[in-house]
C-alpha positions as a Markdown table, in Angstrom:
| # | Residue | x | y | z |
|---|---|---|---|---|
| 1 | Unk | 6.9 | 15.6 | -0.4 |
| 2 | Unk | 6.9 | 13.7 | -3.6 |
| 3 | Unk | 3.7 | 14.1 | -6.2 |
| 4 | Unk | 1.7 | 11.1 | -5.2 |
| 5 | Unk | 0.3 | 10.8 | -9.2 |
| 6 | Unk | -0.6 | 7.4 | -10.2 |
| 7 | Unk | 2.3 | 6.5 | -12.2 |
| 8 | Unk | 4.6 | 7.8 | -9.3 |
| 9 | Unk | 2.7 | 5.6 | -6.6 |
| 10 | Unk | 2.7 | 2.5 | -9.1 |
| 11 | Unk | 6.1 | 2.5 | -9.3 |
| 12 | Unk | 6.8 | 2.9 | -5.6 |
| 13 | Unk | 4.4 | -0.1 | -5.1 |
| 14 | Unk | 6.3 | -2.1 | -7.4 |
| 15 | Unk | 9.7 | -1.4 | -5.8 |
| 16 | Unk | 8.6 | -1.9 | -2.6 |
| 17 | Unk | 7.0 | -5.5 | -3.8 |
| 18 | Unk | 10.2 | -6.2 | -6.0 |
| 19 | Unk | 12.2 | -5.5 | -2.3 |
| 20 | Unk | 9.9 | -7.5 | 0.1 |
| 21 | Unk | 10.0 | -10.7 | -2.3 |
| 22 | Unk | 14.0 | -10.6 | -2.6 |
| 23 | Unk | 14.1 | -9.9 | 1.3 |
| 24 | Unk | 14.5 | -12.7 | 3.8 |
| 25 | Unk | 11.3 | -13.5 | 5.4 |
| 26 | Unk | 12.9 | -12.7 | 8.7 |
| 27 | Unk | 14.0 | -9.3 | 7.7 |
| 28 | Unk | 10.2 | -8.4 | 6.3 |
| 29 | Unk | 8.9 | -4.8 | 6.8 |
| 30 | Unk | 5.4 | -4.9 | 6.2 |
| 31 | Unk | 3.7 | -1.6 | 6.3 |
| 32 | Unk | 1.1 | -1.5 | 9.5 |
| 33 | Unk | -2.0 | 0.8 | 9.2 |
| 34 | Unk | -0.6 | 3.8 | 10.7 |
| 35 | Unk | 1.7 | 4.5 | 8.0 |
| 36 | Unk | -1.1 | 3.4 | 5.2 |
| 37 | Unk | -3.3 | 6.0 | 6.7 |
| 38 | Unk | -0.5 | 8.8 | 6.9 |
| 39 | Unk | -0.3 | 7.3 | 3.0 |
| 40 | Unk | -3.7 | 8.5 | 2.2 |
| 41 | Unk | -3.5 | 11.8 | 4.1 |
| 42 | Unk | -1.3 | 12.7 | 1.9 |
| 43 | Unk | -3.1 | 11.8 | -1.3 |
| 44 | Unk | -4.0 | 14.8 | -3.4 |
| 45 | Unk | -7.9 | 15.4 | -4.5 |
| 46 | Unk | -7.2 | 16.5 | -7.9 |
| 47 | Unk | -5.6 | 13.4 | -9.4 |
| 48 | Unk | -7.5 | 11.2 | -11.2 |
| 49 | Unk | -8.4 | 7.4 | -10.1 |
| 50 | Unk | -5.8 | 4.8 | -10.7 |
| 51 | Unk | -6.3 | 1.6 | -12.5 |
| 52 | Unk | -8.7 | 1.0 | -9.7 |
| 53 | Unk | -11.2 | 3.7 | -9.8 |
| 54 | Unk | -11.4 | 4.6 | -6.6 |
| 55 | Unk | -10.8 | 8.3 | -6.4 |
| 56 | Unk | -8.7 | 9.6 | -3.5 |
| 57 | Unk | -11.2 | 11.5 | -1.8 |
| 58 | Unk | -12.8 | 8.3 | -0.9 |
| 59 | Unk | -9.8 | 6.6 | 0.2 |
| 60 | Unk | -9.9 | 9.4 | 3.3 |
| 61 | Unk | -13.0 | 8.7 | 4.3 |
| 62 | Unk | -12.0 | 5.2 | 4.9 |
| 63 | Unk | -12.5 | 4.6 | 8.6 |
| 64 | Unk | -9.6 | 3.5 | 10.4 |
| 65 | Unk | -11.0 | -0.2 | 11.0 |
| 66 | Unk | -10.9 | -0.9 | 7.7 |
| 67 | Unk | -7.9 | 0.4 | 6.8 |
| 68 | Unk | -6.5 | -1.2 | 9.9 |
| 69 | Unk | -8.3 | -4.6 | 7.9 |
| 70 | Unk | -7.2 | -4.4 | 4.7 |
| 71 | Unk | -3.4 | -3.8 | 5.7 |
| 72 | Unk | -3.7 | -6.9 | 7.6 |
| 73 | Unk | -5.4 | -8.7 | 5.0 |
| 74 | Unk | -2.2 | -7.5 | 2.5 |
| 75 | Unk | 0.2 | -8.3 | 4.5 |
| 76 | Unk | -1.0 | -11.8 | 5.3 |
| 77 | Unk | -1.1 | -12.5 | 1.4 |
| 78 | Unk | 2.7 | -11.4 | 0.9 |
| 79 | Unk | 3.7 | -13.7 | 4.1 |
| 80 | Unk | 2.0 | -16.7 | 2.1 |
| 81 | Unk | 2.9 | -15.8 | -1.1 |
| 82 | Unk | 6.3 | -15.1 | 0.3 |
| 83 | Unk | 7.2 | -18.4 | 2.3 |
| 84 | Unk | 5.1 | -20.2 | -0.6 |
| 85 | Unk | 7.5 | -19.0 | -3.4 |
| 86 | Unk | 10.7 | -18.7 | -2.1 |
């Protein structure tokens, strides 16, 4: 399992942006709020907050509602900003 650190999980954000852009809408793979939450299950305790201050401990408590919310939320933005750019 890979050291979810902020820098690491940056990074992986941006390559998975840089990919979904330069990927034909019709090929998309959005992520869907089962893998997000299996995502912050694995988030360690110990790291410090990223750029957004919200320390990982509080991302678990997240109920699955709103994480279910805030995926679909995302992933409507990258379809508009997607078929809006390209």
């Amino acid at each position: 399992m890979t050291d979810p650190s902020v820098p690491a999980v940056i990074e992986m954000v941006d390559v998975a942006l840089r990919s979904y852009f330069f990927t034909p809408a019709s090929e998309s793979n959005l992520p869907n709020p089962d893998e997000v939450q299996e995502a912050i299950r694995s988030l360690r305790f110990n790291k410090v907050p990223g750029p957004n201050g919200i320390p990982n401990k509080a991302l678990t408590h997240l109920p699955q509602r709103a994480v279910s919310f805030l995926v679909q939320t995302f992933n409507a933005f990258l379809r508009t900003y997607h078929f809006t750019t390209v």
